[in-house]
Kinemage of the C-alpha trace (Angstrom):
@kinemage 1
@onewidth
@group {chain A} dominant
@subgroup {mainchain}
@vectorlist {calphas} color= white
{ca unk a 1} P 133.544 89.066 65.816
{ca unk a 2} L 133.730 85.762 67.204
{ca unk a 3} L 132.316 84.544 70.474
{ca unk a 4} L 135.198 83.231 73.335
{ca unk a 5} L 133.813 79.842 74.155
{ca unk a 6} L 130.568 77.701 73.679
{ca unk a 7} L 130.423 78.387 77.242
{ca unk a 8} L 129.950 81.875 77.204
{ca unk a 9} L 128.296 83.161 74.249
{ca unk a 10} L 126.919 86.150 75.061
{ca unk a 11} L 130.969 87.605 75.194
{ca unk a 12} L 132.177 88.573 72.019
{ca unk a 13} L 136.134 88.764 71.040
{ca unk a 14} L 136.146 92.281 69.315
{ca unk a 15} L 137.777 92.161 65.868
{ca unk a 16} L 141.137 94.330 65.790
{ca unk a 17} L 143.860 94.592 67.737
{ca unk a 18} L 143.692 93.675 71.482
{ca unk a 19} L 145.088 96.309 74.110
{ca unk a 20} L 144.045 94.580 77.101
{ca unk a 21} L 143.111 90.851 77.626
{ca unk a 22} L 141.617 88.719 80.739
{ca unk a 23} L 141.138 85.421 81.003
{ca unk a 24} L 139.368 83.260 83.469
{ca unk a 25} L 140.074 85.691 86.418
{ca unk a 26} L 139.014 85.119 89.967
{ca unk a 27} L 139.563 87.503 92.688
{ca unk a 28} L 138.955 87.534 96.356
{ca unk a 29} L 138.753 89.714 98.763
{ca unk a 30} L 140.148 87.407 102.078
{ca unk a 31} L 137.412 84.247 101.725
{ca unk a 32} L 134.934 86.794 99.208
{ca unk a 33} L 134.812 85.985 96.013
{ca unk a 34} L 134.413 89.111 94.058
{ca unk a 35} L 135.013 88.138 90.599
{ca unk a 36} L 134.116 85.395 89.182
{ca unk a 37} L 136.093 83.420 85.991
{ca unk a 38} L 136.122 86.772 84.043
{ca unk a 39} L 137.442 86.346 80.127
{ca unk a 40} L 137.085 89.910 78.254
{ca unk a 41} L 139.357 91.395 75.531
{ca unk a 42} L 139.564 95.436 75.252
{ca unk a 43} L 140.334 96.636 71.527
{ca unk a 44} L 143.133 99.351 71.185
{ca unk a 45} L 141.630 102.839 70.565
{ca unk a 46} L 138.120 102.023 71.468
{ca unk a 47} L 136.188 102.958 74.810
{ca unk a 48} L 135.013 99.873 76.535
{ca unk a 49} L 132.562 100.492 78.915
{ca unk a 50} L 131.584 98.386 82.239
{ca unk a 51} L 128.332 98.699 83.594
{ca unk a 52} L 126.273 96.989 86.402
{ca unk a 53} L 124.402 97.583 89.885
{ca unk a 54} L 126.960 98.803 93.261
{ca unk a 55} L 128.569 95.796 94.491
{ca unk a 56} L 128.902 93.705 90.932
{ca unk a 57} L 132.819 93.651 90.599
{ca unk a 58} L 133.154 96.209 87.766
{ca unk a 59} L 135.634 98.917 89.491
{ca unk a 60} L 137.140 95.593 90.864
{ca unk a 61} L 137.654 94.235 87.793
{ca unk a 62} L 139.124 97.669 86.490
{ca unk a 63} L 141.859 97.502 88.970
{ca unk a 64} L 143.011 94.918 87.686
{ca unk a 65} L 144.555 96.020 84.947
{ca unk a 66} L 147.126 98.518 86.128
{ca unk a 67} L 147.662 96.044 89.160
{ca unk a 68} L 145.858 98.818 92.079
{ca unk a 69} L 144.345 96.090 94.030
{ca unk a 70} L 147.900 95.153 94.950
{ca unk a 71} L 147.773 98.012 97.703
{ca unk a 72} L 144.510 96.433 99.528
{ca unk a 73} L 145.072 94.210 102.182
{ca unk a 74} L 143.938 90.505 101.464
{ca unk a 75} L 142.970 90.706 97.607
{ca unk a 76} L 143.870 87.554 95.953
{ca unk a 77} L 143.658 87.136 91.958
{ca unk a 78} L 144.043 84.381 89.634
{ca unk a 79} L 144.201 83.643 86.008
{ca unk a 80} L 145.520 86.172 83.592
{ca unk a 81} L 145.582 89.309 82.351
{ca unk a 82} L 147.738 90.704 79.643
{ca unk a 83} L 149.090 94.294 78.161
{ca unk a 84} L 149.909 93.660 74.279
{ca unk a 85} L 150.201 90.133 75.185
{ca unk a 86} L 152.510 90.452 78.252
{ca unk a 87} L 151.285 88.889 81.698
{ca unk a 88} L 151.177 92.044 84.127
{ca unk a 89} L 151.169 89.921 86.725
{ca unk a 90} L 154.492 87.784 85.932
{ca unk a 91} L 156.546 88.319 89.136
{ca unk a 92} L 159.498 90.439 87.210
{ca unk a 93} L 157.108 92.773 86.021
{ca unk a 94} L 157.564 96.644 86.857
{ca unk a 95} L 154.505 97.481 88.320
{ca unk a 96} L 155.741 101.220 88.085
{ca unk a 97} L 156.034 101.002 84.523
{ca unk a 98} L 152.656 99.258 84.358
{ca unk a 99} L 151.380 102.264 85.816
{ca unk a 100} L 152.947 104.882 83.712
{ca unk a 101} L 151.399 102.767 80.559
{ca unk a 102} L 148.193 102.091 82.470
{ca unk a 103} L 146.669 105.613 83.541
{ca unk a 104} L 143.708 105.938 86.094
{ca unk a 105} L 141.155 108.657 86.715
{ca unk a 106} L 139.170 108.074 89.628
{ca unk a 107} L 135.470 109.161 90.716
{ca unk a 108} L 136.462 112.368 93.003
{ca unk a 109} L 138.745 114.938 91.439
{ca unk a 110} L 142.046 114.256 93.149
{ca unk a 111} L 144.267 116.923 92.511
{ca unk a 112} L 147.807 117.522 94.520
{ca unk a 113} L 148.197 119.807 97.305
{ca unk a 114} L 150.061 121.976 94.618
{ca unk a 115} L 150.025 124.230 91.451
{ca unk a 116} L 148.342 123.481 88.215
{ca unk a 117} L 151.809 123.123 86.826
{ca unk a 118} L 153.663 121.227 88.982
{ca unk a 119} L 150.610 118.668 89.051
{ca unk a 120} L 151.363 117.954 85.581
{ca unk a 121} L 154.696 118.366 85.833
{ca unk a 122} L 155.000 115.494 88.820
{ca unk a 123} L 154.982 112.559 87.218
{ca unk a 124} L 157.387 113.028 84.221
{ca unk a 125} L 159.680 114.630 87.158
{ca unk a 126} L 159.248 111.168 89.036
{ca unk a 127} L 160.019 108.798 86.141
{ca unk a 128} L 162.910 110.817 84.874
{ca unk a 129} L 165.538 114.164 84.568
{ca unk a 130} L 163.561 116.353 81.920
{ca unk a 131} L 164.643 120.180 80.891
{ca unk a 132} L 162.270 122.798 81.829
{ca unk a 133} L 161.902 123.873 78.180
{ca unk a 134} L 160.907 119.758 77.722
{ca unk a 135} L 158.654 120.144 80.954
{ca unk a 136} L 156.958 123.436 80.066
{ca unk a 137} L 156.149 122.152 76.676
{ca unk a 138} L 154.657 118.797 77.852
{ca unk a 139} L 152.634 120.666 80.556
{ca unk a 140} L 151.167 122.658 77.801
{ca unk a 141} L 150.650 119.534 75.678
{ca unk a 142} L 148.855 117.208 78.265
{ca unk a 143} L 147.071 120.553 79.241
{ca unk a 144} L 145.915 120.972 75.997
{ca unk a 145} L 145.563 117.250 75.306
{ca unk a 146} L 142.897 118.047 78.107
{ca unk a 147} L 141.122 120.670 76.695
{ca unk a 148} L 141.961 122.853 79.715
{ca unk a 149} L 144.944 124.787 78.219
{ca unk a 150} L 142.802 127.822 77.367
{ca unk a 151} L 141.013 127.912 81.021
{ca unk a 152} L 144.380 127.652 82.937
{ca unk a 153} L 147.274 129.109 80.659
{ca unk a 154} L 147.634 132.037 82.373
{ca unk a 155} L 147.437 130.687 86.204
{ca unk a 156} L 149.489 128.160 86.044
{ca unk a 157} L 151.224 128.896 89.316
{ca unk a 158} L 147.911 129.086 91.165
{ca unk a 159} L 146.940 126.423 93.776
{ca unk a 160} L 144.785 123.311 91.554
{ca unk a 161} L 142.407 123.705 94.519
{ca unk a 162} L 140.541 127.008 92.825
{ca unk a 163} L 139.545 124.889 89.989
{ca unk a 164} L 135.884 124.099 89.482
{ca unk a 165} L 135.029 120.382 90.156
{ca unk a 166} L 134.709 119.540 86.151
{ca unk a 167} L 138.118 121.647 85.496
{ca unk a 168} L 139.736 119.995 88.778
{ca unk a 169} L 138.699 116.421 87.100
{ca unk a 170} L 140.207 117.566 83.384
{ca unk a 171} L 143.241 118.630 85.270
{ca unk a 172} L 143.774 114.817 86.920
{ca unk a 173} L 143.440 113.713 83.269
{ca unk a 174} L 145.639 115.801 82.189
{ca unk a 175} L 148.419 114.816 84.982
{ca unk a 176} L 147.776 111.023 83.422
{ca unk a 177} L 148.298 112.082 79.823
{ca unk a 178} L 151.537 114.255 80.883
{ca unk a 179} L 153.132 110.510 81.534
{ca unk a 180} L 152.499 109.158 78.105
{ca unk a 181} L 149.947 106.330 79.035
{ca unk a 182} L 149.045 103.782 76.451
{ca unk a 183} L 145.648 102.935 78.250
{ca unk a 184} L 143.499 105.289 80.444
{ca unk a 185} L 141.516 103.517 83.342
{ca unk a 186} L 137.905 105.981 84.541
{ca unk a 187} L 136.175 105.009 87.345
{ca unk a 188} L 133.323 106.933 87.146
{ca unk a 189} L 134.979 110.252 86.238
{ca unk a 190} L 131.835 112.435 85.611
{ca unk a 191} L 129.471 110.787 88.884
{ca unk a 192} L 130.863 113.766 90.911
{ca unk a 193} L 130.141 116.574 88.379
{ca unk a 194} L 127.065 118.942 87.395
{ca unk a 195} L 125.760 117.837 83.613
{ca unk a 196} L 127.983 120.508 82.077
{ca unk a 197} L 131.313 119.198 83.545
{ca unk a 198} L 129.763 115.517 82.462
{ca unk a 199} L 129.577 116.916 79.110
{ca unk a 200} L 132.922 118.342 78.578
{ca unk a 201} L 134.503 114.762 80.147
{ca unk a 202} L 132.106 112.724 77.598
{ca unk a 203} L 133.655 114.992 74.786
{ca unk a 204} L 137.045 114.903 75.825
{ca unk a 205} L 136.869 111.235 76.206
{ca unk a 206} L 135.721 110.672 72.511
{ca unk a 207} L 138.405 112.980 71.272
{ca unk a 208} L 141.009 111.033 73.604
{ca unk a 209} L 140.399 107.571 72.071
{ca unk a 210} L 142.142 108.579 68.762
{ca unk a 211} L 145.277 107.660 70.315
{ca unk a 212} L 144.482 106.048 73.808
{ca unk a 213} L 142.456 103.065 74.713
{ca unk a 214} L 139.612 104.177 77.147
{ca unk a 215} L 138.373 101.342 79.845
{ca unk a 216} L 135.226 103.123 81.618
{ca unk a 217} L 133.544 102.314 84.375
{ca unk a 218} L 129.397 103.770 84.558
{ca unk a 219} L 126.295 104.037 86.484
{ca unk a 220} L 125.400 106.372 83.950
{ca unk a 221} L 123.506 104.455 80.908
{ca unk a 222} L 123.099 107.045 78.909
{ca unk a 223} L 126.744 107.916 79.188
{ca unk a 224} L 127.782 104.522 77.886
{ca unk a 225} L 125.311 103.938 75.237
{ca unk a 226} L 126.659 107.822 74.355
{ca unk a 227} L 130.353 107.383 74.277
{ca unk a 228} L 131.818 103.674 74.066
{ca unk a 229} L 132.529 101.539 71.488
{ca unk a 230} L 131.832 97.769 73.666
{ca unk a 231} L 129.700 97.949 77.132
{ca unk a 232} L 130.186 94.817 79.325
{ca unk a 233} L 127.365 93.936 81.626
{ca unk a 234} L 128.323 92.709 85.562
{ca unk a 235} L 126.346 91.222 87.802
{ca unk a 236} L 127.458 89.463 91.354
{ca unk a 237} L 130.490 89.446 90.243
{ca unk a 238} L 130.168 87.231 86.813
{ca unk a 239} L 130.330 89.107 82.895
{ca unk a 240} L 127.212 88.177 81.929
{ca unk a 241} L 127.192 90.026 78.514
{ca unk a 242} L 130.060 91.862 76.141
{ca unk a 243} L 129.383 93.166 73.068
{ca unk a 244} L 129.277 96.563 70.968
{ca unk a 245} L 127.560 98.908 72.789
{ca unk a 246} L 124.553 99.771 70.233
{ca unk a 247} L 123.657 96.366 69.981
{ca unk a 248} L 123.943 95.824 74.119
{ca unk a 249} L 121.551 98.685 73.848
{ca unk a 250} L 119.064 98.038 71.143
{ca unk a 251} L 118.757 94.252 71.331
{ca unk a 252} L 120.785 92.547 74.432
{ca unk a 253} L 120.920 88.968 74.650
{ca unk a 254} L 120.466 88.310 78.557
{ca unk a 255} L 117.377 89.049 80.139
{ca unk a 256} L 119.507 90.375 83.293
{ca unk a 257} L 121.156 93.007 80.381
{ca unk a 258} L 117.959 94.155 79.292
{ca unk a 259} L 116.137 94.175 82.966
{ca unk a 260} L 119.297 96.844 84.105
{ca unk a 261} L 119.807 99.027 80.989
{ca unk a 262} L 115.649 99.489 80.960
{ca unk a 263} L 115.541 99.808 84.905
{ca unk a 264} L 114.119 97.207 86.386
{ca unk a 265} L 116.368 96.711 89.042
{ca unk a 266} L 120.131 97.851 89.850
């Protein structure tokens, strides 16, 4: 692994291909400056993780990449960020299709007003006609891809709202993979959920990266130094350090990384 620039060489360039790329990226907020000249590549099949104290730009940061801060009122962003190498924020680029490539979970369970199947069914109904021999069988897949398939097969019509919290969070997942997503976004997708339903979500996430590249965001430091591959460290909206997550863990080389994974502040 190489480092980016003299300037900032506690940020690694992982070796491998590169799903996801930013470069020098600002963003405001109306006169706030949120983010400050963030560079940080994202490996293909690998679960980065982003990790700092409330308020440091991480979930920020994470909406960048499938373009969400583009529905809040006054957010600003410069520099670049790229999706195998193309500029998601050139001007002729479909932000729908950015979307279907660029999945997000979010922190609540956020599951439609509607039956298990026809929240996985949605999305591929949105982007396209589809058979319902084609539909059934990708509800089953993206269920399955899921783990939830076995828990849910045989209610299928039943309101999404008698789920538990953990299955109701698997099932939004689930909805995402039923689109065919390249990359899948997680802002905090276990915060909300007993240690159980944190467990299965950990799991599922580590059997998920064989063919998806996982960008996480974490209070939790024992889930990142559990499940990801590369942790990145914010703080007041600057990446102070970005490397593989054991050695973030074992032997950081900030003083700020070590102070927040050990506890001292954040």
């Amino acid at each position: 692994m190489t480092e980016t620039s003299p300037a900032h060489k506690n940020i690694i360039r992982p070796e491998g291909e590169i799903k996801l790329e930013a470069r020098n990226v600002d963003m405001y907020y109306g006169d706030f400056k949120a983010l400050k000249g963030i560079s940080m590549a994202i490996p293909s099949c690998k679960i980065t993780a982003l990790i700092g104290p409330s308020g440091c730009g991480k979930s920020s940061f994470l909406r960048c990449f499938n373009r969400m801060n583009d529905v809040i009122s006054g957010v600003r962003i410069e520099g670049e960020i790229t999706l195998d190498g193309e500029d998601i924020y050139d001007k002729d680029l479909d932000v729908a299709h950015l979307r279907k490539r660029v999945g997000m979970v979010f922190q609540a369970p956020n599951p439609f007003p509607m039956s298990i199947y026809d929240n996985i069914a949605y999305g591929p109904r949105l982007h396209g006609h589809i058979s319902r021999e084609d539909l059934d069988s990708l509800v089953e897949r993206s269920l399955r891809g899921a783990a939830l398939w076995d828990e849910v097969k045989d209610k299928l019509r039943q309101s999404a709202y008698g789920l538990s919290g953990g299955q109701q969070q698997r099932l939004c997942i689930a909805r995402v993979l039923a689109v065919q997503p390249e990359v899948l976004l997680m802002d905090e997708p276990a915060s909300a959920l007993d240690p159980t339903a944190t467990f299965h979500i950990e799991e599922l996430m580590l059997e998920l990266v064989k063919d998806y590249t996982i960008v996480i965001v974490t209070h939790n430091m024992y889930q990142a130094s559990r499940v990801s591959h590369y942790t990145g460290f914010f703080l007041m909206g600057e990446l102070i350090e970005y490397g593989e997550t054991e050695q973030m863990f074992e032997t950081p080389q900030d003083s700020r990384t070590d102070d927040y994974i050990r506890g001292r502040f954040g």
